[in-house]
PyMOL CGO cylinders between C-alpha atoms (Angstrom):
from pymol import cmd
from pymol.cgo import CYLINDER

trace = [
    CYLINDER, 0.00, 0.00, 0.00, 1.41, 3.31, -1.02, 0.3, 1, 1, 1, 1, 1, 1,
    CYLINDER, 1.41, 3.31, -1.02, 1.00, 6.30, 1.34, 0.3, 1, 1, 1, 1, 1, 1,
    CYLINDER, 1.00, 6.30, 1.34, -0.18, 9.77, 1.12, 0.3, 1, 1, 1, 1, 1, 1,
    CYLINDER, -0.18, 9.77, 1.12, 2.04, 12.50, -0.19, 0.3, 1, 1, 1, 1, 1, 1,
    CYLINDER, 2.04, 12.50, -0.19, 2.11, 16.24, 1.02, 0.3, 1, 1, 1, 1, 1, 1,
    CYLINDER, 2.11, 16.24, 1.02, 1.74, 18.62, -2.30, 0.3, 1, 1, 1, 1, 1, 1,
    CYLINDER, 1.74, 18.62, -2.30, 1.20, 22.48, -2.01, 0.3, 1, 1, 1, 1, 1, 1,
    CYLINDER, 1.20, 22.48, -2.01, 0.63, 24.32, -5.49, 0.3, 1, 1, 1, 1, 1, 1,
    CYLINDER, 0.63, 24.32, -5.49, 0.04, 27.38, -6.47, 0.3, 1, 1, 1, 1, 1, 1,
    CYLINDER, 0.04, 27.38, -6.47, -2.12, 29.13, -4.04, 0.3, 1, 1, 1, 1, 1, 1,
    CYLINDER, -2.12, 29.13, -4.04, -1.76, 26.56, -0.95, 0.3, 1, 1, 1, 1, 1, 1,
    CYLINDER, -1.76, 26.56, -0.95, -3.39, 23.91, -1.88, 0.3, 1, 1, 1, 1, 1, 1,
    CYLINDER, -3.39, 23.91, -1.88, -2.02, 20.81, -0.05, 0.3, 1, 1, 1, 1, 1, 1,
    CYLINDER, -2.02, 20.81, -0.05, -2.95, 17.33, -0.08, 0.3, 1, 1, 1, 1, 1, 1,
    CYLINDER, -2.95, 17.33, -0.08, -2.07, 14.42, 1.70, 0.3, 1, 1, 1, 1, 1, 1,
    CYLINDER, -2.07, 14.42, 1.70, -1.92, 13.53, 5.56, 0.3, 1, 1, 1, 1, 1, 1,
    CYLINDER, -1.92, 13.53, 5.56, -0.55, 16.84, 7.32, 0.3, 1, 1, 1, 1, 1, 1,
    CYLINDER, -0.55, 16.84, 7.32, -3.46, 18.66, 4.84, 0.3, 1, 1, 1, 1, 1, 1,
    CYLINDER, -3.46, 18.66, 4.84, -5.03, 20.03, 8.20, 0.3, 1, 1, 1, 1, 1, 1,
    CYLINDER, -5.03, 20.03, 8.20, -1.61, 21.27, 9.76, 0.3, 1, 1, 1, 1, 1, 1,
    CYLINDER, -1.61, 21.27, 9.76, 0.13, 22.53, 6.51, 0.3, 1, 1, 1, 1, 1, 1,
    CYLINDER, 0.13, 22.53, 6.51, -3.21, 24.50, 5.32, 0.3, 1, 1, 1, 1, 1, 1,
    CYLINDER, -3.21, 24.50, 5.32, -3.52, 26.13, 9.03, 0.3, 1, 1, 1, 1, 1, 1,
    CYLINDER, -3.52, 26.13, 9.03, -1.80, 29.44, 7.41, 0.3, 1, 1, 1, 1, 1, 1,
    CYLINDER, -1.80, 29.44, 7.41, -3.12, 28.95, 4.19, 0.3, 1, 1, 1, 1, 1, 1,
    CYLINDER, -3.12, 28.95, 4.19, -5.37, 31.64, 3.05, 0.3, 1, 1, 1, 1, 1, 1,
    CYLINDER, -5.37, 31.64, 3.05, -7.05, 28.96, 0.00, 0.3, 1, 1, 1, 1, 1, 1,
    CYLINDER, -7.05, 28.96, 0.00, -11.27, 29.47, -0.11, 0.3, 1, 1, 1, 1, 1, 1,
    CYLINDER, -11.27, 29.47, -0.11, -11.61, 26.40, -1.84, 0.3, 1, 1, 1, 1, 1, 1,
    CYLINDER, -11.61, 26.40, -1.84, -12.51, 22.57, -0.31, 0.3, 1, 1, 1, 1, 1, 1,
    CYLINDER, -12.51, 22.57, -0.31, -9.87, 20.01, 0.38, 0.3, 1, 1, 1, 1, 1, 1,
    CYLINDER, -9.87, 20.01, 0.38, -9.62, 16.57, 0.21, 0.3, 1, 1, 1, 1, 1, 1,
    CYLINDER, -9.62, 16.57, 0.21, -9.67, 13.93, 2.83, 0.3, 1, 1, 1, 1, 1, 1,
    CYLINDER, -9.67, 13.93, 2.83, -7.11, 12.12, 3.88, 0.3, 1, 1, 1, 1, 1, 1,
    CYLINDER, -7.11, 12.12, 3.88, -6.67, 8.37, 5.32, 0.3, 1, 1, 1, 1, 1, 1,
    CYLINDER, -6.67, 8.37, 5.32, -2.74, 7.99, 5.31, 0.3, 1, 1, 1, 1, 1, 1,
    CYLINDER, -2.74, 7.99, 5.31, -1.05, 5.74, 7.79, 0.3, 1, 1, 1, 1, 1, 1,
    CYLINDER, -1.05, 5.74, 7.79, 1.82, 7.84, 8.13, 0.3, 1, 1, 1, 1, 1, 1,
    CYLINDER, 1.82, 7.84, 8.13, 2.10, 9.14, 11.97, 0.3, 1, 1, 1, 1, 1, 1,
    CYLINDER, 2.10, 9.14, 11.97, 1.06, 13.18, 13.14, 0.3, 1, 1, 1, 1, 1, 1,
    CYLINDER, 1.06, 13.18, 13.14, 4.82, 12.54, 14.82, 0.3, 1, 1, 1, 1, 1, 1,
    CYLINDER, 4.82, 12.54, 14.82, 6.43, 11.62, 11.86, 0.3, 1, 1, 1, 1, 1, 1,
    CYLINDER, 6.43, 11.62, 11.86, 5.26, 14.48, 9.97, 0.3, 1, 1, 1, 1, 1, 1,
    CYLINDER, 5.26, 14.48, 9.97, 6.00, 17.06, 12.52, 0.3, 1, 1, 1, 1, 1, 1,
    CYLINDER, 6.00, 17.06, 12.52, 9.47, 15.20, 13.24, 0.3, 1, 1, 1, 1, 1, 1,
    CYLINDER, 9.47, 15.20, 13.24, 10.59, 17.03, 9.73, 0.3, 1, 1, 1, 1, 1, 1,
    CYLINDER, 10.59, 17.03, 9.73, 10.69, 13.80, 7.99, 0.3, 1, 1, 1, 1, 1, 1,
    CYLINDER, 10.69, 13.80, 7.99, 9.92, 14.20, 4.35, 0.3, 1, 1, 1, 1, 1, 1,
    CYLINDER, 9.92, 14.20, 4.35, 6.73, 12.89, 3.27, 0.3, 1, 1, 1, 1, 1, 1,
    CYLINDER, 6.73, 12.89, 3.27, 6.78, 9.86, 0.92, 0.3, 1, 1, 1, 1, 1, 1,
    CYLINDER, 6.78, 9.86, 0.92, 5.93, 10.23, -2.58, 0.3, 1, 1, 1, 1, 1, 1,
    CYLINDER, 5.93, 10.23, -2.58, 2.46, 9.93, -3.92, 0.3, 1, 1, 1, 1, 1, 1,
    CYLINDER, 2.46, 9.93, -3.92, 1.94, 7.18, -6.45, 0.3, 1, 1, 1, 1, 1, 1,
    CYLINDER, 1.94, 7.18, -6.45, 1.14, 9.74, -9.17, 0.3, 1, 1, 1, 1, 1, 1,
    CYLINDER, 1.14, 9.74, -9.17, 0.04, 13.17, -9.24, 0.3, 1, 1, 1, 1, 1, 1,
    CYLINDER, 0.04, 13.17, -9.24, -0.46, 15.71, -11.15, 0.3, 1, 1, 1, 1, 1, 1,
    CYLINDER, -0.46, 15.71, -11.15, -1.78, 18.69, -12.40, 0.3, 1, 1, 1, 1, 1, 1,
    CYLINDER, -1.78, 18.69, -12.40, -4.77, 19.06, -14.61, 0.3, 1, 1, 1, 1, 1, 1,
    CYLINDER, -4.77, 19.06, -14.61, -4.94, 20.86, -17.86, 0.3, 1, 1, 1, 1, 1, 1,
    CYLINDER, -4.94, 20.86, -17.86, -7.86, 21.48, -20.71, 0.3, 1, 1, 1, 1, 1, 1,
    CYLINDER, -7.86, 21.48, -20.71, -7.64, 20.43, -23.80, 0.3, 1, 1, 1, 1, 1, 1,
    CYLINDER, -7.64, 20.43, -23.80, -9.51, 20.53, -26.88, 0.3, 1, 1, 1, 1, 1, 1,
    CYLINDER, -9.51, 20.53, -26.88, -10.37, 24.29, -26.06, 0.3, 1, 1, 1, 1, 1, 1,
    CYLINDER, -10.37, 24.29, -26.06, -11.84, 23.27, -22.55, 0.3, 1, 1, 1, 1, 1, 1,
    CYLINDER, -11.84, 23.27, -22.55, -11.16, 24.33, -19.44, 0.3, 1, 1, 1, 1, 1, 1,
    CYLINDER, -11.16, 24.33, -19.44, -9.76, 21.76, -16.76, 0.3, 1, 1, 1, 1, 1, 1,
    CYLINDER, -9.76, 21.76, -16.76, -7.98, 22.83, -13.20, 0.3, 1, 1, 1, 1, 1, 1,
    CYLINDER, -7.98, 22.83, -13.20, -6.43, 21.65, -10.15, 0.3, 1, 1, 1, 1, 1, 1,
    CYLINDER, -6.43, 21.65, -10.15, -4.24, 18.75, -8.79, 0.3, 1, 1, 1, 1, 1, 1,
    CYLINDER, -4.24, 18.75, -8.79, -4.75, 14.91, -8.78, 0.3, 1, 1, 1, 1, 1, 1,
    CYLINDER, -4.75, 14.91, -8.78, -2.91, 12.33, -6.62, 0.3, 1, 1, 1, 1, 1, 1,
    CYLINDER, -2.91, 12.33, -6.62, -3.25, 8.58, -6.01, 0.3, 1, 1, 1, 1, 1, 1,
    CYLINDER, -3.25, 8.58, -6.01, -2.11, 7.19, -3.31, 0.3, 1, 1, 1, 1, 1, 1,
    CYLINDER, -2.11, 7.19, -3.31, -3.08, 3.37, -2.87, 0.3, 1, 1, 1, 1, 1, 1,
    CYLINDER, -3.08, 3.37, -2.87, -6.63, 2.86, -3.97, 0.3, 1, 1, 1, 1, 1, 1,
    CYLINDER, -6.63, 2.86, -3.97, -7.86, 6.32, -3.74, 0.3, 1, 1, 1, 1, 1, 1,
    CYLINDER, -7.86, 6.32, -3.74, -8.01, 9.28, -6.50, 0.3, 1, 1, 1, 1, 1, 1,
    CYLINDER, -8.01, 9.28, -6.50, -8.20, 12.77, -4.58, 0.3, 1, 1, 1, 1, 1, 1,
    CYLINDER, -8.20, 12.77, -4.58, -9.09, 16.05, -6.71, 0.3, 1, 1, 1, 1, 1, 1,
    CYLINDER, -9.09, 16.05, -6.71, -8.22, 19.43, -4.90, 0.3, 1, 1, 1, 1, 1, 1,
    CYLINDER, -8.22, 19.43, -4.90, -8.71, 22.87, -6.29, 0.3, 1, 1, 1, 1, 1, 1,
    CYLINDER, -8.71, 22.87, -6.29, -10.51, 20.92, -9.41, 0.3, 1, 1, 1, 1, 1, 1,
    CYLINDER, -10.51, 20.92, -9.41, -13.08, 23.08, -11.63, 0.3, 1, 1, 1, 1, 1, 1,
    CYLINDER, -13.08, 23.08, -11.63, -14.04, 21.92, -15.17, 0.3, 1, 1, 1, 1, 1, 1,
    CYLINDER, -14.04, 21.92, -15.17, -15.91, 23.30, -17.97, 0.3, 1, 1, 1, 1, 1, 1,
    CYLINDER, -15.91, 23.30, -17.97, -19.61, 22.16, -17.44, 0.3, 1, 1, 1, 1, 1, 1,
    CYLINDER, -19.61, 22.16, -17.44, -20.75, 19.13, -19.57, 0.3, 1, 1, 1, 1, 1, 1,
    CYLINDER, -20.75, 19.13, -19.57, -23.53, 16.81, -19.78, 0.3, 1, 1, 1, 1, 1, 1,
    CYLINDER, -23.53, 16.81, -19.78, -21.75, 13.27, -18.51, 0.3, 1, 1, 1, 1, 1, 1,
    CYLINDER, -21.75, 13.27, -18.51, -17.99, 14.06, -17.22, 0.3, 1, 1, 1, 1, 1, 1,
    CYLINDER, -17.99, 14.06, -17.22, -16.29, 10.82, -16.52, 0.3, 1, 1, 1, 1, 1, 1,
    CYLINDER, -16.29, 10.82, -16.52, -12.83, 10.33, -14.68, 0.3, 1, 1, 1, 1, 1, 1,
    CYLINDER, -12.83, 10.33, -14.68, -10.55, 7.94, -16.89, 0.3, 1, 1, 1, 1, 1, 1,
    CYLINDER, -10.55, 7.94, -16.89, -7.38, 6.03, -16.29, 0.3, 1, 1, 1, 1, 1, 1,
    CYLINDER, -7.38, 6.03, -16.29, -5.73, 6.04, -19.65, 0.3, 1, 1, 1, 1, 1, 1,
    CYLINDER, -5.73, 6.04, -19.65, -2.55, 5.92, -21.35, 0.3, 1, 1, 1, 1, 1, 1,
    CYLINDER, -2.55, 5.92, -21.35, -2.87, 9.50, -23.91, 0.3, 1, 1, 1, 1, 1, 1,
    CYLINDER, -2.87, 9.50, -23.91, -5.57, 11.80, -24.12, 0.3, 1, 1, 1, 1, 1, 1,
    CYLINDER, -5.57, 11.80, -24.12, -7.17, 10.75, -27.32, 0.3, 1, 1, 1, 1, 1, 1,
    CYLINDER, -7.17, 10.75, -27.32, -10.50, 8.91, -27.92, 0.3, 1, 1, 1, 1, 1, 1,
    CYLINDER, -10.50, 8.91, -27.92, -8.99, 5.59, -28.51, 0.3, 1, 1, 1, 1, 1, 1,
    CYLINDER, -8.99, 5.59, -28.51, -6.67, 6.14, -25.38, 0.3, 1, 1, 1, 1, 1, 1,
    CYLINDER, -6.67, 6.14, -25.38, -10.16, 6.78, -23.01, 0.3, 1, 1, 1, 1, 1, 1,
    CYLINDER, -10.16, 6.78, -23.01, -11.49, 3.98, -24.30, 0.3, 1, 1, 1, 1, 1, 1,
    CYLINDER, -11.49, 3.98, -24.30, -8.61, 1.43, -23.68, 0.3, 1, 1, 1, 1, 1, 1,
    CYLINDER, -8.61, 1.43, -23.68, -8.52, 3.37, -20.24, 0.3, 1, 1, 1, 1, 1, 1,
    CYLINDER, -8.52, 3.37, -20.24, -10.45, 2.43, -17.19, 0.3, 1, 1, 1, 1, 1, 1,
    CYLINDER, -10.45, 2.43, -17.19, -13.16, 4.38, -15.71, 0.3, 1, 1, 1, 1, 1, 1,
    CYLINDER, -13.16, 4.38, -15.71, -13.29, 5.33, -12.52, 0.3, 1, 1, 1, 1, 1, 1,
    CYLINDER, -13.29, 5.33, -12.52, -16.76, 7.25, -11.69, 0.3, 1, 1, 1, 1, 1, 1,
    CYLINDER, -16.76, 7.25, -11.69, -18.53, 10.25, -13.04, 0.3, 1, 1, 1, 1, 1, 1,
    CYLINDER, -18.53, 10.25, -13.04, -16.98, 13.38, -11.58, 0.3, 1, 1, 1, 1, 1, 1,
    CYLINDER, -16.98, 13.38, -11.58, -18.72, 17.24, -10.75, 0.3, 1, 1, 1, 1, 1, 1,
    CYLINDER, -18.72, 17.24, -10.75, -17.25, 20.12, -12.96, 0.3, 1, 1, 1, 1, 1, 1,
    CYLINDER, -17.25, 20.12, -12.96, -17.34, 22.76, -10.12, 0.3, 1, 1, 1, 1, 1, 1,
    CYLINDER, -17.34, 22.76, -10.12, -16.44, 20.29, -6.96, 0.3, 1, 1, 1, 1, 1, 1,
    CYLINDER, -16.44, 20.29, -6.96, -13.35, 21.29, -5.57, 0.3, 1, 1, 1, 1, 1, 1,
    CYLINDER, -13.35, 21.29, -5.57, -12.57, 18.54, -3.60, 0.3, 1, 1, 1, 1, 1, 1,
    CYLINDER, -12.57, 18.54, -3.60, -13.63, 15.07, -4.57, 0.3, 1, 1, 1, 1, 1, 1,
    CYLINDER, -13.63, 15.07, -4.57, -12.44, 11.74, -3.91, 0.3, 1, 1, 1, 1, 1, 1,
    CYLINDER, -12.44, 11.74, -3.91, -12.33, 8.31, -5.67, 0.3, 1, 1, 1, 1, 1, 1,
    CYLINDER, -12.33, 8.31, -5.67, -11.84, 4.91, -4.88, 0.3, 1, 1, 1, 1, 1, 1,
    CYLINDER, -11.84, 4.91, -4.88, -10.29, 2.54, -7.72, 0.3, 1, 1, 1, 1, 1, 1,
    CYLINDER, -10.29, 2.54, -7.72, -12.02, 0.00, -9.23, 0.3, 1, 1, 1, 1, 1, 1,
    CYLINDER, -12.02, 0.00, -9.23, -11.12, -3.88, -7.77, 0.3, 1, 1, 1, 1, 1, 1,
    CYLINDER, -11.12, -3.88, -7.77, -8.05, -4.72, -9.44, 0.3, 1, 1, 1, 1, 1, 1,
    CYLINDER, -8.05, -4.72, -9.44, -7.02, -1.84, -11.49, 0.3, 1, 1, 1, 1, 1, 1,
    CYLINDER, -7.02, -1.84, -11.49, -3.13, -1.10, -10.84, 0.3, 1, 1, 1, 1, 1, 1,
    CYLINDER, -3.13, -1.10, -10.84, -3.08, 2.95, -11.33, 0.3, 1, 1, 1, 1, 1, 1,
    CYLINDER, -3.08, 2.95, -11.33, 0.63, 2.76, -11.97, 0.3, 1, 1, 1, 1, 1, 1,
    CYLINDER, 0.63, 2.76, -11.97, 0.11, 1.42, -15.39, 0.3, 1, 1, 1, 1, 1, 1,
    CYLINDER, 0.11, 1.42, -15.39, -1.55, 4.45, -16.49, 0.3, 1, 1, 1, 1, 1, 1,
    CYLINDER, -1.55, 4.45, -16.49, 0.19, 8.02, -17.49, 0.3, 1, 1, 1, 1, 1, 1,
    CYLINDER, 0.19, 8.02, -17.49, -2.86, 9.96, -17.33, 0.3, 1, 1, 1, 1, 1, 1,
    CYLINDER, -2.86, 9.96, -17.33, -5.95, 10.78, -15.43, 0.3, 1, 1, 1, 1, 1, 1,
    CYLINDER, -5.95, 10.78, -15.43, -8.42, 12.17, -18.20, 0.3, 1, 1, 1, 1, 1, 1,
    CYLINDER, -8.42, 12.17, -18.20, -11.51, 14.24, -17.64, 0.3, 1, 1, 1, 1, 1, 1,
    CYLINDER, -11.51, 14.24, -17.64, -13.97, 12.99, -20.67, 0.3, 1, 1, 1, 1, 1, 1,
    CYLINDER, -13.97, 12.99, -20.67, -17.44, 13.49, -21.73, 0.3, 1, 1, 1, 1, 1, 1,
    CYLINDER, -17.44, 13.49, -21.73, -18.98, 10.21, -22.44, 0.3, 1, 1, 1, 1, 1, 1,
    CYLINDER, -18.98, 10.21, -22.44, -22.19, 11.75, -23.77, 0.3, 1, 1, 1, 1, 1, 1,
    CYLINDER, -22.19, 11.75, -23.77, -20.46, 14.25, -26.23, 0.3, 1, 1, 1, 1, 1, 1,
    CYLINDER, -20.46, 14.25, -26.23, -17.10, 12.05, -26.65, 0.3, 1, 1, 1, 1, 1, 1,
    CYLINDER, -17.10, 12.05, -26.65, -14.84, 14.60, -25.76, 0.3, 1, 1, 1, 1, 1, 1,
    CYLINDER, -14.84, 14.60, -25.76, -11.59, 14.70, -23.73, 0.3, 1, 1, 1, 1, 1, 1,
    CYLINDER, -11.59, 14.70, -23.73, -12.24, 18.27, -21.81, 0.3, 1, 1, 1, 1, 1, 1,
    CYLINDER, -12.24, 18.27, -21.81, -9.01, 17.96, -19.40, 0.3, 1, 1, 1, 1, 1, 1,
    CYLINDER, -9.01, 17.96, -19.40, -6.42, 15.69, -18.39, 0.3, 1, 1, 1, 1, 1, 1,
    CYLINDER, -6.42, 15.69, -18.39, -3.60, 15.39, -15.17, 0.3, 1, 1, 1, 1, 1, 1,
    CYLINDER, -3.60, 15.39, -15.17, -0.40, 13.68, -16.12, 0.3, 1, 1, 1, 1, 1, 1,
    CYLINDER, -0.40, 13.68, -16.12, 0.46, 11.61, -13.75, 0.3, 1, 1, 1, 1, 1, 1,
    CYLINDER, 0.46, 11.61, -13.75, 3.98, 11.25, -12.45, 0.3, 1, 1, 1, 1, 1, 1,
    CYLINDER, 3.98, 11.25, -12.45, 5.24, 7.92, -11.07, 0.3, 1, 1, 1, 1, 1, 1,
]
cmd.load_cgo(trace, "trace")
């Protein structure tokens, strides 16, 4: 089992286990994502570096959409934070390897996701092994359209 990683982008925005004692001073307005890491509240504040997330990454549109915010996987669970989307009729998170059609359709879903959610969290499907994916794709299934993607790195 992997643990969580600690993050901060941009603005503040942290993920991972010491989320509540890292974002104390943060000045972000938007949600954050839960956490369920084993790693100890004494081995964070001990100054030991967290260990690295399986794969995260930042999201960015594509296709003249507009995708935001940061991904990470850590074991069996996909947390969004700071994550807005252009609205569409059916947006669908996808494990995939590229961004194209034919790559979100040899992908894996993992569950229909909210365009203006900040924070939202995921749980894999039974035996899907994210580290054999590059990319976490944002895709309309209705309109079969890749809005967004985070590339993930291993």
């Amino acid at each position: 089992m992997h643990s969580t990683t600690i993050k901060i982008i941009g603005a503040g925005f942290a993920v991972g286990a010491a989320l509540a004692l890292s974002a104390c001073s943060s000045s972000n307005d938007s949600g954050h994502a839960a956490s369920s890491a084993p790693m100890s509240t004494s081995a964070m504040m001990s100054g030991m570096p967290a260990p690295a997330a399986m794969g995260a990454g930042d999201f960015m549109g594509l296709n003249g959409k507009k995708v935001s915010g940061h991904a990470a996987i850590n074991g069996n669970t996909i947390t969004l934070s700071g994550y807005s989307s252009d609205e569409g009729p059916d947006l669908h998170l996808y494990l995939a390897n590229g961004t194209t059609e034919n790559d979100v359709r040899s992908g894996v879903e993992i569950s229909k996701v909210s365009y203006n959610t900040a924070s939202q969290t995921f749980t894999l499907p039974s035996g899907v092994n994210a580290s054999s994916y590059q990319d976490l794709v944002v895709h309309c299934d209705k309109a079969l359209a890749v809005f967004g993607a985070a590339k993930l790195m291993q």
